[in-house]
C-alpha positions as CSV (number, residue, x, y, z in Angstrom):
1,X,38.6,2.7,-15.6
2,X,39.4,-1.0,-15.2
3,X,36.8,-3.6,-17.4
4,X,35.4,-4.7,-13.9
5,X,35.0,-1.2,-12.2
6,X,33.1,-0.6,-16.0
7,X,30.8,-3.4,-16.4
8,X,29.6,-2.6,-12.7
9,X,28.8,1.1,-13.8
10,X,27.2,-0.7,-16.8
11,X,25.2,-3.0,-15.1
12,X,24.0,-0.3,-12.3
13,X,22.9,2.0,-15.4
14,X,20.9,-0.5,-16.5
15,X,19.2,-1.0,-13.3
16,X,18.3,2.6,-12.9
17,X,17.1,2.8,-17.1
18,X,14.6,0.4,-15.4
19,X,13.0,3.4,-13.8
20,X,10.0,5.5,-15.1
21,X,11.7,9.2,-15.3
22,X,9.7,10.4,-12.6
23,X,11.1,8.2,-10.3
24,X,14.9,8.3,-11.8
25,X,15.3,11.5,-11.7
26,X,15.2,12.3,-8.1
27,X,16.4,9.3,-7.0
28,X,19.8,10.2,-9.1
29,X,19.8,14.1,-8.3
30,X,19.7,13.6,-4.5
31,X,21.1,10.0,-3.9
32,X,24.1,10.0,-6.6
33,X,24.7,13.4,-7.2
34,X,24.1,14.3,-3.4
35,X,21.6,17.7,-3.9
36,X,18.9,18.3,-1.6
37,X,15.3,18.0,-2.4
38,X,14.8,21.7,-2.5
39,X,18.1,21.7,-5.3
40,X,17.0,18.9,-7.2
41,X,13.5,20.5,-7.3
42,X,14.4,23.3,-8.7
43,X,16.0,21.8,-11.5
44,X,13.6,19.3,-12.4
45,X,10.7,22.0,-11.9
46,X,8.7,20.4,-8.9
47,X,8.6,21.7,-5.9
48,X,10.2,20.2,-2.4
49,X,7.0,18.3,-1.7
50,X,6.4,16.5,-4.8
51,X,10.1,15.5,-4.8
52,X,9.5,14.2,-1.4
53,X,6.7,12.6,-2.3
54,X,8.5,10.4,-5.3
55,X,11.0,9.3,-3.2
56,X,9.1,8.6,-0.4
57,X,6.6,6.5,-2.4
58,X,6.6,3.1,-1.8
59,X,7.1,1.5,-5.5
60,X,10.3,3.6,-5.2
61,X,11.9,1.9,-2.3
62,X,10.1,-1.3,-3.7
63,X,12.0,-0.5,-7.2
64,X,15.3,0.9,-5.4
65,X,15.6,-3.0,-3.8
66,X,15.2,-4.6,-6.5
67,X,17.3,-2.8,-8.6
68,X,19.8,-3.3,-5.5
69,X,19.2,-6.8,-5.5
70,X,19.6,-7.4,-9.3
71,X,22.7,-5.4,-9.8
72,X,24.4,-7.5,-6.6
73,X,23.3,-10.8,-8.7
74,X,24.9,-9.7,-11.7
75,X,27.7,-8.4,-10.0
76,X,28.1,-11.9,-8.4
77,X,27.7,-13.6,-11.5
78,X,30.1,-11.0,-13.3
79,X,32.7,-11.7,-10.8
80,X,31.9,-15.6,-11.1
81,X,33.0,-15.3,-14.8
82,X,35.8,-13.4,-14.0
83,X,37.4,-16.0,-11.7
């Protein structure tokens, strides 16, 4: 993996360590690793609903933003350095 590719993954981990658990987990399960609810319910021992529920709750998408936000910043300021 190039050094660039690497400090992105790097600075996106970070992002997401930002996260309490409850939220994290999901959010990884079903939007990175692409499971369903039901799947990623199973493993973490809810059921559908309440994984529906965390993702669905507004800090979430409030957190999920920011996090996006953030990581583009330091990506821009990464590639700044870079050039």
């Amino acid at each position: 993996m190039e050094a660039s590719k690497r400090e992105e993954r790097e600075l996106l981990d970070e992002e997401l360590e930002r996260l309490p658990d409850k939220y994290r987990l999901p959010l990884l399960l079903c939007y990175f690793e692409g499971r369903t609810q039901e799947e990623a319910a199973a493993e973490l021992g809810f059921t559908a609903g309440k994984v529906k529920g965390l993702l669905d709750q507004t800090n979430l998408e409030t957190n999920a933003q920011r996090i996006l936000l953030d990581f583009k910043a330091d990506l821009e300021k990464l590639r700044a350095g870079l050039r």
